[in-house]
N, C-alpha and C positions, 0 to 999 in steps of 0.2 A: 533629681526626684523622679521616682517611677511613677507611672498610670495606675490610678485607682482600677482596681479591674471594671471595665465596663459592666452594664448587664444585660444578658443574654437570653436568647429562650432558653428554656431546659425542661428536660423533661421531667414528668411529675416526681415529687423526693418522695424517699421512704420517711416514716415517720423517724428513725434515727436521725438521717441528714439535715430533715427540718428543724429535731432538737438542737443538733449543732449548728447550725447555721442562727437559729435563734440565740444561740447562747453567743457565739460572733457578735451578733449584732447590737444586743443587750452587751455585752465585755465592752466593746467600743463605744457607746455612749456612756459607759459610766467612766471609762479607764482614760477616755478622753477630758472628761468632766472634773475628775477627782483624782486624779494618777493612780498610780498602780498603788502605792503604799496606803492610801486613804480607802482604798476600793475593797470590797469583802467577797471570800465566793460567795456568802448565803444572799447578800446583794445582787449580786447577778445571775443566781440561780431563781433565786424572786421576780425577777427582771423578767426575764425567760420563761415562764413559766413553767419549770424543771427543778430537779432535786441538785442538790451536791452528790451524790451519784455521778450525774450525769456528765459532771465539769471532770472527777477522774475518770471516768470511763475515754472519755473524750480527747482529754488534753492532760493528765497525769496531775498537773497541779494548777494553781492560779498561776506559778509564771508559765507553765507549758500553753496556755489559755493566752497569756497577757501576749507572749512569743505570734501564736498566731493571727491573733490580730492584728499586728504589728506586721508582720508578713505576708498572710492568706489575702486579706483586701487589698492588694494594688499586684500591677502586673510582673512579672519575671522582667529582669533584664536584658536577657536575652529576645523577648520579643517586642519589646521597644527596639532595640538596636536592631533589630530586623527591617522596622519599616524606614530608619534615615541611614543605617550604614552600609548597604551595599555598594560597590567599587563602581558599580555599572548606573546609579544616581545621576540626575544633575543636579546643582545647586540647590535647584530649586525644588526639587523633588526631596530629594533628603531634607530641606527644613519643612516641607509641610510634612513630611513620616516624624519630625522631633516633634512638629507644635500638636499634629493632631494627639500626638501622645498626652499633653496638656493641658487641650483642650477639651477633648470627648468627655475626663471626668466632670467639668465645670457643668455638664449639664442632669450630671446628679444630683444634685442639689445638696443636702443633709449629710449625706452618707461620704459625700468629699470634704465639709467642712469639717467632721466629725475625725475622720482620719488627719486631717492638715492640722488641726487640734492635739490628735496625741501625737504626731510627731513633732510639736513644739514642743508638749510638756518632754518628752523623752530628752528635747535636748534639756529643758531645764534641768530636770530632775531625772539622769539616767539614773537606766538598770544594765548599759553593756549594749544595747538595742541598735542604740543609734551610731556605734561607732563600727557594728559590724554592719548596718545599712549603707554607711560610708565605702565601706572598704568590700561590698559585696554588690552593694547595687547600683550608690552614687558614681563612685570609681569607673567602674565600667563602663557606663553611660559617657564621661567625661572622655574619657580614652577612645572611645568609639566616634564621638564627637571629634575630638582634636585630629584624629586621622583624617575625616571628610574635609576640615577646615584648610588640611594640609596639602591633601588631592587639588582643592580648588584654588587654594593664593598658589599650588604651585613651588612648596616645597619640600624636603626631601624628610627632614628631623622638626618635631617643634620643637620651638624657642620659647622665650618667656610672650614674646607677642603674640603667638597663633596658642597660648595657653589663655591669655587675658583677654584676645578673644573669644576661646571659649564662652569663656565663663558671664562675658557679657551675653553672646549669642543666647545661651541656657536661660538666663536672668529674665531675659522678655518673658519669657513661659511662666518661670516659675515662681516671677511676680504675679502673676493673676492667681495663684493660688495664696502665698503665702501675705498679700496685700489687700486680700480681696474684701475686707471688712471697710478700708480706707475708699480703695476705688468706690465703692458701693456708696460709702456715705459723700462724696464727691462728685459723682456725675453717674448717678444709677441707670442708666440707659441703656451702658454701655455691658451690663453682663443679666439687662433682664431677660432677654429670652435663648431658646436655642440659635435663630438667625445672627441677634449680638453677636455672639459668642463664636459663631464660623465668621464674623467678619471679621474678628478679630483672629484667626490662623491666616486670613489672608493678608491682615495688615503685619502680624508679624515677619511673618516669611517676605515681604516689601524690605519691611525695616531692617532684616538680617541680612537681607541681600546686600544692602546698600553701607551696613557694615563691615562685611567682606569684601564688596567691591573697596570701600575707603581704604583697607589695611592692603589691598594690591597696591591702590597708587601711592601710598605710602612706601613699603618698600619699593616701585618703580623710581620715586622722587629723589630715595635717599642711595640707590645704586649698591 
């Protein structure tokens, strides 16, 4: 899973950019809410307070629209694997560049549930979205992962074990998004503020550590 793009200063938008950015953000709660197929442009151009004009001029059609939503809110790949895969890392350094990737959007509030939202429905009810999210963003991420894992246990190839830790590794994170309705109704404490929420990248990066370290003395045990 990528990082919702954070947000930024910026400098003041032209009034086209504001239209499109409002039409973003109106496309995402509705396309989140109702999926693509239930969702209408004059719905979201109503949203937005914008014409159907606006949605071709902008994005060619509803799925050239539905595409960027899907894409435009959360971060490139390449710069998440920026902050945990360089060669030059320690352990510990590279999981806090994975978790803060994680964690930073959880203090968006709406606008991360909102995206975590359609990409559930996406998997329900693809349109194509989600399998090249897999295979362009998820992928990546994973492979860039599995490399650090293998620098640190200290082997040359992964195997099916420095792969299932991956994906445990990843899971810590990407449970506090994809769980977060549970957590919240279970012990809401723990993601109510932005403090929460940085304690938890440093307990993560604790717990990953000590999942790495188990899978050294695992292979050291078994020779």
């Amino acid at each position: 899973m990528t990082e919702i793009n954070p947000a930024r200063p910026r400098a003041p938008r032209s009034d086209g950019e504001q239209s499109r950015e409002r039409l973003l953000h109106a496309a995402l709660a509705l396309f989140a809410q109702q999926g693509f197929a239930k969702t209408s442009t004059r719905e979201i151009a109503e949203a937005a307070g914008t014409n159907l004009a606006a949605i071709k001029y902008y994005f060619g059609d509803k799925a050239g629209l539905y595409r960027a939503v899907f894409f435009e809110l959360q971060s490139a790949p390449e710069e998440e694997i920026q902050r945990f895969g360089g060669a030059q890392l320690s352990l510990r350094d590279a999981l806090r560049g994975l978790y803060i990737g994680l964690i930073e959007p959880l203090k968006q509030g709406e606008l991360t549930t909102l995206c975590m939202k359609l990409h559930m429905r996406e998997m329900l009810e693809p349109t194509g979205l989600w399998a090249e999210e897999i295979d362009k963003g998820i992928r990546p991420m994973h492979e860039a992962l599995v490399e650090v894992l293998c620098r640190h246990v200290g082997v040359a190839r992964p195997d099916d074990e420095i792969q299932r830790l991956a994906v445990c590794v990843a899971a810590l994170g990407v449970h506090l998004h994809v769980g977060r309705d549970v957590t919240d109704a279970l012990a809401p404490s723990l993601n109510a503020t932005p403090d929460a929420l940085d304690r938890w990248l440093e307990r993560l990066v604790m717990y990953a550590e000590a999942m790495v370290a188990a899978e050294v003395q695992r292979r050291q045990s078994t020779g």
